[in-house]
C-alpha positions as CSV (number, residue, x, y, z in Angstrom):
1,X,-33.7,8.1,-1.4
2,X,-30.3,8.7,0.2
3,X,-28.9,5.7,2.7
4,X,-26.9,6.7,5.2
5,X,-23.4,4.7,6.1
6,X,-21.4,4.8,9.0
7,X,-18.5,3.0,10.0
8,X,-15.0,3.5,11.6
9,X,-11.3,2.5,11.9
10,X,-9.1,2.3,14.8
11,X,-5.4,2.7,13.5
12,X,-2.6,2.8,15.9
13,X,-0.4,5.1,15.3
14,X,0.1,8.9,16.6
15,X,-2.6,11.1,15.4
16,X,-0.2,13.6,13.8
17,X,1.7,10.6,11.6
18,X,-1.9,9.8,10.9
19,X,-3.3,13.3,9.6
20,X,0.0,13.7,7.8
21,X,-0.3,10.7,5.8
22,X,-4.0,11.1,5.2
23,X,-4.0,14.9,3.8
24,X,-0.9,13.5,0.9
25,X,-4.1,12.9,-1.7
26,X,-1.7,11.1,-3.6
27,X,-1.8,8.4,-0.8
28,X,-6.2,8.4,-1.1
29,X,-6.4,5.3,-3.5
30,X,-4.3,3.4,-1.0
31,X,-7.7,3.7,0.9
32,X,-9.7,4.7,-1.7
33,X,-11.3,1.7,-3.8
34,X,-13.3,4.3,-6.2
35,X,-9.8,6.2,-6.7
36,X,-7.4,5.4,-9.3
37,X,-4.9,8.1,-9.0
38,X,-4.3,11.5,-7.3
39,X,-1.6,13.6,-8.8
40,X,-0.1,16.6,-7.7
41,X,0.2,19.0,-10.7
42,X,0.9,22.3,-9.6
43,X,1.3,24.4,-5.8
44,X,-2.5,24.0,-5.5
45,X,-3.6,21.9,-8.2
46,X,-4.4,18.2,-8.9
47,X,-5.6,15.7,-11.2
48,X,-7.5,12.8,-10.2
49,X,-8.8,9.8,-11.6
50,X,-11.9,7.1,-10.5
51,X,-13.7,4.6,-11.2
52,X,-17.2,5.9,-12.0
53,X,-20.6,4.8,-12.5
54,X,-21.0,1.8,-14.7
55,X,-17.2,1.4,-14.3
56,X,-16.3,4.7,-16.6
57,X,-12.9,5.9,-15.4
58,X,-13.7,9.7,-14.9
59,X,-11.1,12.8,-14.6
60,X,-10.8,16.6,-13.6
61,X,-8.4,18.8,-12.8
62,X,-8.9,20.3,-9.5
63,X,-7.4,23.8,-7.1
64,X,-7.6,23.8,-3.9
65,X,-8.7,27.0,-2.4
C-alpha cells in the first residue's frame, strides 16, 4: 500500500531566484539525497544518476519534451 508524505520548506529568498535555481536539474542532488548527478547533455537532453533500490546506482538518458 502506498503512504503518503507531506512536508514543506520556507526559504527566503525571491520566488523568481528561487524557481530559477530549482528548474537548473543539475542543481537537484544539492537537494536531492537519492540523486547523484544530473548532467546536461544536449539542448533537451540529460543524463542522470541515483542511488536505487538496494543501493544500485541506476542511469538513463532522458529529453525533455
Amino acid at each position: 500500500m502506498a503512504q503518503r508524505v507531506e512536508g514543506s520548506v520556507e526559504i527566503e529568498a525571491p520566488v523568481e531566484k528561487v524557481y530559477d535555481y530549482w528548474k537548473n536539474l543539475e542543481n537537484l542532488p544539492q537537494f536531492m539525497s537519492n540523486v547523484e548527478e544530473v548532467r546536461v547533455t544536449g539542448e533537451n537532453t540529460t543524463h542522470w544518476r541515483v542511488k536505487g533500490p538496494f543501493g544500485k546506482t541506476v542511469e538513463w538518458e532522458a529529453r525533455t519534451t
